[in-house]
mmCIF file of the N, C-alpha and C atoms, coordinates in Angstrom:
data_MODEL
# 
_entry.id   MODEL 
# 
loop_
_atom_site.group_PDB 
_atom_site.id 
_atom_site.type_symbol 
_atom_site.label_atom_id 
_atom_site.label_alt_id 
_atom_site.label_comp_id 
_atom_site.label_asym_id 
_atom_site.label_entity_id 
_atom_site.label_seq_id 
_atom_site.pdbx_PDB_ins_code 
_atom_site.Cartn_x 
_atom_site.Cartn_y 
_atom_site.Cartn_z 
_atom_site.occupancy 
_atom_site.B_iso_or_equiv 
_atom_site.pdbx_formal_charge 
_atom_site.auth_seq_id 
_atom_site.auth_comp_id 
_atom_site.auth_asym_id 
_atom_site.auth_atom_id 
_atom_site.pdbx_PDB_model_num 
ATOM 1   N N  . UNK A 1 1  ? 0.839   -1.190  0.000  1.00 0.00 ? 1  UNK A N  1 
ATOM 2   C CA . UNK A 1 1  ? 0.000   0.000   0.000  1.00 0.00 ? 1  UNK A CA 1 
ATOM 3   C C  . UNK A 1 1  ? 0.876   1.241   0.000  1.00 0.00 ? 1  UNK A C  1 
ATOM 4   N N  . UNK A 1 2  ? 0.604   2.469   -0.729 1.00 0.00 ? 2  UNK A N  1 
ATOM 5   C CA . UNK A 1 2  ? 0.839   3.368   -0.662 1.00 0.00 ? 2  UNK A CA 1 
ATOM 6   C C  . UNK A 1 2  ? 0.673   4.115   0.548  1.00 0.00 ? 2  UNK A C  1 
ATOM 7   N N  . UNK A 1 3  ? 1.945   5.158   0.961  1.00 0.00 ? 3  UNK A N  1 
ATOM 8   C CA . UNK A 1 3  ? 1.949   5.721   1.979  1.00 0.00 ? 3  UNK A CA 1 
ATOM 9   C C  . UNK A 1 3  ? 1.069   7.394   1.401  1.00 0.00 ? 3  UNK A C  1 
ATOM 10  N N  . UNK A 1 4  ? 0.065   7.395   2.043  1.00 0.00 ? 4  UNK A N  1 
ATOM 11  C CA . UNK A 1 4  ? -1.147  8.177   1.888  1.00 0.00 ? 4  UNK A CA 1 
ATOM 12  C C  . UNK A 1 4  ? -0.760  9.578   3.108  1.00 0.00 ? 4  UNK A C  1 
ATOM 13  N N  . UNK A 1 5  ? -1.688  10.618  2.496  1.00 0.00 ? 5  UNK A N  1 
ATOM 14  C CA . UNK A 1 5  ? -1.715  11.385  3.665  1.00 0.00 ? 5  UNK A CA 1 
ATOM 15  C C  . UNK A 1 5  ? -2.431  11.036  4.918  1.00 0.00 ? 5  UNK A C  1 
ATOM 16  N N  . UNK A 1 6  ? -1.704  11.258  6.318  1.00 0.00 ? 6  UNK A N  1 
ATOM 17  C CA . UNK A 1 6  ? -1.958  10.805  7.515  1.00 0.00 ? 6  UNK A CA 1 
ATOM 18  C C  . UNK A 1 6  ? -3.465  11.481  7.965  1.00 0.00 ? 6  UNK A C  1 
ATOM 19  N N  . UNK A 1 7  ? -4.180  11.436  8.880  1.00 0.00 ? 7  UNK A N  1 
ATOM 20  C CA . UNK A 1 7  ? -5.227  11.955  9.677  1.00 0.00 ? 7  UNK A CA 1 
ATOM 21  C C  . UNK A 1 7  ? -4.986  11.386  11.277 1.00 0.00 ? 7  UNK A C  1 
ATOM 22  N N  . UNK A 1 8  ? -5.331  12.430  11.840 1.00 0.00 ? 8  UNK A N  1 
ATOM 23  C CA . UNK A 1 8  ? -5.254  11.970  13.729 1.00 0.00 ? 8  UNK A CA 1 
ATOM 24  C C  . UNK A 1 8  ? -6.322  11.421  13.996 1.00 0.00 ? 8  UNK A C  1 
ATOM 25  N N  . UNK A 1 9  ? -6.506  9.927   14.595 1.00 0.00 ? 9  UNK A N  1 
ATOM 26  C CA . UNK A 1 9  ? -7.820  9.221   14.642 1.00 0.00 ? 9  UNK A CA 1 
ATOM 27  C C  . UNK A 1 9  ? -7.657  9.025   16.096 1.00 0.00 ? 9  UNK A C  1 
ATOM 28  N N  . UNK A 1 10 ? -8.538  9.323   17.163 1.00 0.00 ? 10 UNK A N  1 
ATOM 29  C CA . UNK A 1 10 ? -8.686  9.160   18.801 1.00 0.00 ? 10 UNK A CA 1 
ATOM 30  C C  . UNK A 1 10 ? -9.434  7.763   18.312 1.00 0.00 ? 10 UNK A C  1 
ATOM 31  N N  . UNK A 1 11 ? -8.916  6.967   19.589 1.00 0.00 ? 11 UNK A N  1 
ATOM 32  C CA . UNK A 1 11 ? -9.236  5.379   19.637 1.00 0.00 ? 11 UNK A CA 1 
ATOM 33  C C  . UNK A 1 11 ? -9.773  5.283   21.047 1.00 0.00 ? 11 UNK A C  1 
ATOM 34  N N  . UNK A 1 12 ? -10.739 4.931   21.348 1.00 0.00 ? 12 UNK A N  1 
ATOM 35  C CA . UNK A 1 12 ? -10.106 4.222   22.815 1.00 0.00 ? 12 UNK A CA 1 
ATOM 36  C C  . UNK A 1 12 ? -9.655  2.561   22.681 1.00 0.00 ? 12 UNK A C  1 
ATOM 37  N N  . UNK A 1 13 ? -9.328  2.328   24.050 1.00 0.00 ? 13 UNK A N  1 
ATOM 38  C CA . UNK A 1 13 ? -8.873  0.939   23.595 1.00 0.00 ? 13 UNK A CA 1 
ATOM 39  C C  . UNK A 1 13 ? -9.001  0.475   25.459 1.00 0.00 ? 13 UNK A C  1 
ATOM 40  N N  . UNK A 1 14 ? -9.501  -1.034  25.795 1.00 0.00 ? 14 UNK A N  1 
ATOM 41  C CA . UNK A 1 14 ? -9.768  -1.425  27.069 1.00 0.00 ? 14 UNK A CA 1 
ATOM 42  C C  . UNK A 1 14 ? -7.989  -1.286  27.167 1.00 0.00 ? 14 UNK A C  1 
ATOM 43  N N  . UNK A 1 15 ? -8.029  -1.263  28.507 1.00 0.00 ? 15 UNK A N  1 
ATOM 44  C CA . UNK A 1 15 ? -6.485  -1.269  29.139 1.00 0.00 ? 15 UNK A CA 1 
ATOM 45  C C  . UNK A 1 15 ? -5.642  -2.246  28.916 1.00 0.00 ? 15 UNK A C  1 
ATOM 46  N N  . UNK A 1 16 ? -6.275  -3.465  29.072 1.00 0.00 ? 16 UNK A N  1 
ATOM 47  C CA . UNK A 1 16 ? -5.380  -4.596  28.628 1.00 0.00 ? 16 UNK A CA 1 
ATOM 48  C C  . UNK A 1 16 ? -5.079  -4.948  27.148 1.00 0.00 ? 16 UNK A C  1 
ATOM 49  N N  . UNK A 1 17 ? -5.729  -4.533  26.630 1.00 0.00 ? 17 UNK A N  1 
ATOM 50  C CA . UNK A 1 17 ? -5.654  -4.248  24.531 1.00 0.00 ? 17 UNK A CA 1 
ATOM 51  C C  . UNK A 1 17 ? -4.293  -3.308  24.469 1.00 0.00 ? 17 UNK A C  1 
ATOM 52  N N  . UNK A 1 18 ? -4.528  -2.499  25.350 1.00 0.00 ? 18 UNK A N  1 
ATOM 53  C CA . UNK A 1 18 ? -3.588  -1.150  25.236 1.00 0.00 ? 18 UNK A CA 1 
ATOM 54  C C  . UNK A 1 18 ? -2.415  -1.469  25.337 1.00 0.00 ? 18 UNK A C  1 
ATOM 55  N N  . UNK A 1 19 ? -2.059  -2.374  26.880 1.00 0.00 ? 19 UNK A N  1 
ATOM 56  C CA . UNK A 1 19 ? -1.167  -2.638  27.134 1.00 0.00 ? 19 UNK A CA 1 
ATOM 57  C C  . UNK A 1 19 ? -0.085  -3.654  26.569 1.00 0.00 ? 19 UNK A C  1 
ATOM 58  N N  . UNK A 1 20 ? -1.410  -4.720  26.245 1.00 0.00 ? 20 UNK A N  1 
ATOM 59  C CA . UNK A 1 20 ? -0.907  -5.620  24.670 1.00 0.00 ? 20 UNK A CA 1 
ATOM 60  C C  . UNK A 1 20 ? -0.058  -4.995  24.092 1.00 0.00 ? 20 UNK A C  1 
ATOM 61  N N  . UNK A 1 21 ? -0.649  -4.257  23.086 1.00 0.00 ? 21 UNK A N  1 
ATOM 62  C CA . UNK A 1 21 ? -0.414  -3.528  22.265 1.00 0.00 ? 21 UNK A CA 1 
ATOM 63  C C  . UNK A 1 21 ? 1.352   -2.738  22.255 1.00 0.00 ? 21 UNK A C  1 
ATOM 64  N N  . UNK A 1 22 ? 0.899   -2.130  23.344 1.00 0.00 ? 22 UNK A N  1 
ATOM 65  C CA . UNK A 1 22 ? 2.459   -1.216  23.923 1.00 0.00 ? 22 UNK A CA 1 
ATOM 66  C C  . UNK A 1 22 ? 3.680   -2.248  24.156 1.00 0.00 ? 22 UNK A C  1 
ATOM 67  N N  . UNK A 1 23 ? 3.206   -3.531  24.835 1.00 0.00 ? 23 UNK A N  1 
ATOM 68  C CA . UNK A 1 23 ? 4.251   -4.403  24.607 1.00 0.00 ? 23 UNK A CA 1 
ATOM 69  C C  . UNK A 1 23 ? 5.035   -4.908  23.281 1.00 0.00 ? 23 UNK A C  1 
ATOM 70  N N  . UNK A 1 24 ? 3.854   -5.523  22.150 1.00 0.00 ? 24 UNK A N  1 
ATOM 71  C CA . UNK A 1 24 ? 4.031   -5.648  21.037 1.00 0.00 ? 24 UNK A CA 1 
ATOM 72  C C  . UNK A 1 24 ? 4.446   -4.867  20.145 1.00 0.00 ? 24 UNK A C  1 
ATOM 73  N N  . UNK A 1 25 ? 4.458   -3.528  20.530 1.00 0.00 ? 25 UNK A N  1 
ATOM 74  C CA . UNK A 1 25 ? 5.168   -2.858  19.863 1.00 0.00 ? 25 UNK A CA 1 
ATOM 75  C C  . UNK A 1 25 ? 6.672   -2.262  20.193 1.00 0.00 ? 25 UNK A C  1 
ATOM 76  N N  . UNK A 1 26 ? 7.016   -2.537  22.016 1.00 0.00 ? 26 UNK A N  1 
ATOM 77  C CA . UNK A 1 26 ? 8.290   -2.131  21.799 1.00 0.00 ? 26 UNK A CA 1 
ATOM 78  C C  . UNK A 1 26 ? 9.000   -3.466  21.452 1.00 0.00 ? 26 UNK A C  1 
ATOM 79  N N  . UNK A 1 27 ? 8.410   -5.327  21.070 1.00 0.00 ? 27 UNK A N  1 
ATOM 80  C CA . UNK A 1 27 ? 9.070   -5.907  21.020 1.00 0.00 ? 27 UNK A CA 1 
ATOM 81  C C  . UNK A 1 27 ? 9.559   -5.822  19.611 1.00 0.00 ? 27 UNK A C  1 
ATOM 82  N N  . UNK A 1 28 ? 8.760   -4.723  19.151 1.00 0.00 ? 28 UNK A N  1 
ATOM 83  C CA . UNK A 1 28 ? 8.881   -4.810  17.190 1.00 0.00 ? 28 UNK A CA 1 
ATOM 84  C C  . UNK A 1 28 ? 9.390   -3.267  17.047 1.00 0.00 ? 28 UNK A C  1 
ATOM 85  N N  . UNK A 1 29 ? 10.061  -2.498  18.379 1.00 0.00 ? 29 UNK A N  1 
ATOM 86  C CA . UNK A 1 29 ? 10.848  -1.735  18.027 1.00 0.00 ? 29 UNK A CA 1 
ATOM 87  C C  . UNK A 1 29 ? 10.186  -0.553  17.020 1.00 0.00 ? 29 UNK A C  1 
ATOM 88  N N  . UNK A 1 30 ? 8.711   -0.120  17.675 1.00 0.00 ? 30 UNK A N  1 
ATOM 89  C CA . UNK A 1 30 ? 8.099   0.566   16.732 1.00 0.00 ? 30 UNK A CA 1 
ATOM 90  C C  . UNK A 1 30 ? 7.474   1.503   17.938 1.00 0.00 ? 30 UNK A C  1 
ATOM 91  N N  . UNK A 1 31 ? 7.033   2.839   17.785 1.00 0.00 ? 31 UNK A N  1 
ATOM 92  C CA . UNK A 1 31 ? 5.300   3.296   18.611 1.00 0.00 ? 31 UNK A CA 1 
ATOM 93  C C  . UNK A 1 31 ? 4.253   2.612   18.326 1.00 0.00 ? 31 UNK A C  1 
ATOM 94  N N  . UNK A 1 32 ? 3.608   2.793   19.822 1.00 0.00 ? 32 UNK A N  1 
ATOM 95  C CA . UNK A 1 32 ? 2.277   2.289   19.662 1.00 0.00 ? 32 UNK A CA 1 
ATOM 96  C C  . UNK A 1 32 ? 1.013   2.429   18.533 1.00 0.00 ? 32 UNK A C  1 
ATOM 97  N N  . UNK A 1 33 ? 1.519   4.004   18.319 1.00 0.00 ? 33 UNK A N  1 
ATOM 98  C CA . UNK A 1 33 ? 0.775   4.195   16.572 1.00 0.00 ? 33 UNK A CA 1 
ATOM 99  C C  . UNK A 1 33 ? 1.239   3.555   15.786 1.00 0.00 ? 33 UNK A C  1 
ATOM 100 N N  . UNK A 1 34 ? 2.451   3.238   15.290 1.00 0.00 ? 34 UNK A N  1 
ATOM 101 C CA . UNK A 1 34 ? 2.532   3.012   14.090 1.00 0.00 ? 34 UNK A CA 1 
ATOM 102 C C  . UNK A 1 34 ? 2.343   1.042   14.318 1.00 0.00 ? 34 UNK A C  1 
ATOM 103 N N  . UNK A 1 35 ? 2.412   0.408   15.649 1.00 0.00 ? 35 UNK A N  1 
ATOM 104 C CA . UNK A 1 35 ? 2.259   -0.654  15.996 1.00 0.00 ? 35 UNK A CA 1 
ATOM 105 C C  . UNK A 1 35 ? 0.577   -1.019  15.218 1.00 0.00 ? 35 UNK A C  1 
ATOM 106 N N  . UNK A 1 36 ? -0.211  -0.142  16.086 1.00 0.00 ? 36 UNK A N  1 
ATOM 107 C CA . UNK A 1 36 ? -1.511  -0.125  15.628 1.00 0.00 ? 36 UNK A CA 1 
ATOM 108 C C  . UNK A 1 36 ? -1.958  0.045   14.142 1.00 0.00 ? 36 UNK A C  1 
ATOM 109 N N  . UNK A 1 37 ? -1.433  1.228   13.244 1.00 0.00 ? 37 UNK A N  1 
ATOM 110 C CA . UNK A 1 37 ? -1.433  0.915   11.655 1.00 0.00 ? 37 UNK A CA 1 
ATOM 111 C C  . UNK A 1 37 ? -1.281  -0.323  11.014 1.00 0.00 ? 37 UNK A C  1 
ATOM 112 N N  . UNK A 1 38 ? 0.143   -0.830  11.807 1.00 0.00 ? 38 UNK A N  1 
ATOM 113 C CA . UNK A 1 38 ? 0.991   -2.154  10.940 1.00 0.00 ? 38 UNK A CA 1 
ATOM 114 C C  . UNK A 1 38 ? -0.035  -2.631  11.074 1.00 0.00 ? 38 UNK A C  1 
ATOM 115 N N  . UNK A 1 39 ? -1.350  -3.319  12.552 1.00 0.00 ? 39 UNK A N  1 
ATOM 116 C CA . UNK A 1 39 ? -1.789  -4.700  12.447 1.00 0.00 ? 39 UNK A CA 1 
ATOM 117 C C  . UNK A 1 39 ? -3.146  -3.817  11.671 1.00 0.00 ? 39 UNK A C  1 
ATOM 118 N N  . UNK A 1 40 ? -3.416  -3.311  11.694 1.00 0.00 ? 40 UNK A N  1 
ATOM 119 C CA . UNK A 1 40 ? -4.614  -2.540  11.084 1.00 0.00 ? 40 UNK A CA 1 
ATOM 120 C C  . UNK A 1 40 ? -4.612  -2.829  9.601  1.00 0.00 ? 40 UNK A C  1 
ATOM 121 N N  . UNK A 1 41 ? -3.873  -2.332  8.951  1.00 0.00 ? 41 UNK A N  1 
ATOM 122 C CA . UNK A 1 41 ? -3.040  -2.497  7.673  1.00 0.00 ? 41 UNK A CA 1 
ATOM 123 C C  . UNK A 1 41 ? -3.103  -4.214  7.207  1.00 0.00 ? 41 UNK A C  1 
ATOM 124 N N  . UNK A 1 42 ? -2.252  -4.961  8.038  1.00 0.00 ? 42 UNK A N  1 
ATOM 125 C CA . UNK A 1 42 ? -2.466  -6.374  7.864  1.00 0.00 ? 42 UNK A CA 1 
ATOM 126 C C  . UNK A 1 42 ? -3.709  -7.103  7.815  1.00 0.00 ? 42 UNK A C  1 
ATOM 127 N N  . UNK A 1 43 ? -4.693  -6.583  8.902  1.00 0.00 ? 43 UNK A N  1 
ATOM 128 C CA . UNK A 1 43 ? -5.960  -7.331  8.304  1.00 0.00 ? 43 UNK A CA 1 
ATOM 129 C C  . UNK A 1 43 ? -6.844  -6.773  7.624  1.00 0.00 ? 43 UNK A C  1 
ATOM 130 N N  . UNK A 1 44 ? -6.839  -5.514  7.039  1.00 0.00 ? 44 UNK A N  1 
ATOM 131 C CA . UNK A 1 44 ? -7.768  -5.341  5.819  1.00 0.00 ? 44 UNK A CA 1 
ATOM 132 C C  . UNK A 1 44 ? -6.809  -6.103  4.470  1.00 0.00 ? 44 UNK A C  1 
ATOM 133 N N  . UNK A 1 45 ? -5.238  -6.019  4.422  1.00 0.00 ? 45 UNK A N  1 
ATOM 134 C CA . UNK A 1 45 ? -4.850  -6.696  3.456  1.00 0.00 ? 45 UNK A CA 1 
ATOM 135 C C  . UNK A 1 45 ? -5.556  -7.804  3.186  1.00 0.00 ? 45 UNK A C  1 
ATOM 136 N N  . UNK A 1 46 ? -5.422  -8.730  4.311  1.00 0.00 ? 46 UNK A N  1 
ATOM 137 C CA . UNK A 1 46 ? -6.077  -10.097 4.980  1.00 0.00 ? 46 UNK A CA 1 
ATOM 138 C C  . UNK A 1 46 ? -7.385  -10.273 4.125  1.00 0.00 ? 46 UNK A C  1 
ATOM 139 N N  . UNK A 1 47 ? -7.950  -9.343  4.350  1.00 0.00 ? 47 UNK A N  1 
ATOM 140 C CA . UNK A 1 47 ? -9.723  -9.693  4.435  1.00 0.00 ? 47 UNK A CA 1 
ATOM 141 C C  . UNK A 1 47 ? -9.767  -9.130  2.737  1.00 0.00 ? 47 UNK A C  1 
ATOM 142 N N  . UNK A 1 48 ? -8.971  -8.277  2.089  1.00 0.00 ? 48 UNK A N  1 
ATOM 143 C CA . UNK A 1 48 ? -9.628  -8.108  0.697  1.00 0.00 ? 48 UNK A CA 1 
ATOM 144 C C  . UNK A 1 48 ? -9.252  -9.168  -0.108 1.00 0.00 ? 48 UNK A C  1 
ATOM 145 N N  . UNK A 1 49 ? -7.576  -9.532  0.346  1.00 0.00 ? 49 UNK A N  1 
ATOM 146 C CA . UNK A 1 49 ? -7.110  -11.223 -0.256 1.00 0.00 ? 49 UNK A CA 1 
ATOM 147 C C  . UNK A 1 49 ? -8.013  -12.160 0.065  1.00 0.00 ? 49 UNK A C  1 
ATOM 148 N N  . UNK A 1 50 ? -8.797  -12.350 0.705  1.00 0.00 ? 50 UNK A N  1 
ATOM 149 C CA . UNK A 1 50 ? -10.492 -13.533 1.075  1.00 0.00 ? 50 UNK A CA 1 
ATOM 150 C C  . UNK A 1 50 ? -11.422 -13.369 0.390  1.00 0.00 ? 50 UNK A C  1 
ATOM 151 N N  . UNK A 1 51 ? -11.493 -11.512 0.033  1.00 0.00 ? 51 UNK A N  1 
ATOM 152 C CA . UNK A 1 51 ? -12.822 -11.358 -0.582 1.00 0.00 ? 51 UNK A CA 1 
ATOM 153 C C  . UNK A 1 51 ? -12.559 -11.599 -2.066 1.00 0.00 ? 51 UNK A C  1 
ATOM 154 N N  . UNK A 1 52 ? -11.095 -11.312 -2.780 1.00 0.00 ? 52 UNK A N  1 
ATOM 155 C CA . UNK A 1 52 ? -10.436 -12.052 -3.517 1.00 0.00 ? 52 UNK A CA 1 
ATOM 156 C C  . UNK A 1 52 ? -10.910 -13.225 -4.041 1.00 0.00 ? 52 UNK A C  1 
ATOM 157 N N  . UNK A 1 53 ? -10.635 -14.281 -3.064 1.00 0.00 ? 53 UNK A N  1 
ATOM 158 C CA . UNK A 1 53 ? -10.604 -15.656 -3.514 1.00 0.00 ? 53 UNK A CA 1 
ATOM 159 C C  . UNK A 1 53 ? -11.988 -16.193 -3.473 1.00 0.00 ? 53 UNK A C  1 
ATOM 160 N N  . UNK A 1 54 ? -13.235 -15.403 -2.514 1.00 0.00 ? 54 UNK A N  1 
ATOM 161 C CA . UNK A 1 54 ? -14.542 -16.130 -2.323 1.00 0.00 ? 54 UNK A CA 1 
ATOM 162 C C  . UNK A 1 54 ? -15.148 -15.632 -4.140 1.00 0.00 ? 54 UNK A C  1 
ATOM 163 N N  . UNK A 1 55 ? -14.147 -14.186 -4.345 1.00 0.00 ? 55 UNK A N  1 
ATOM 164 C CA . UNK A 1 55 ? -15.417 -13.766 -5.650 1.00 0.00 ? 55 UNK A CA 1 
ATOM 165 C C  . UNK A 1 55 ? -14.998 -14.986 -7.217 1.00 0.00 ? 55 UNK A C  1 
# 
């Protein structure tokens, strides 16, 4: 995917998602934003490669 112009999106997120999250991302050496894009990013890839193969 093309790197697009950004927008500031407020999330909430339960605490333990959050904290997930904050872990998983310093183990991947990233911020928690851009942690959150990457998996964000990965499952719409995910899901249009499905809608892909069902059409």
């Amino acid at each position: 995917m093309l790197e697009a112009e950004k927008k500031v999106v407020g999330v909430r997120l339960e605490d333990l998602m959050r904290t997930v999250l904050a872990n998983k991302a310093k183990q991947n050496d990233r911020s928690l934003s851009k942690e959150i894009v990457s998996r964000l990013r990965k499952s719409l890839e995910q899901e249009m490669e499905n809608e892909k193969q069902q059409a």
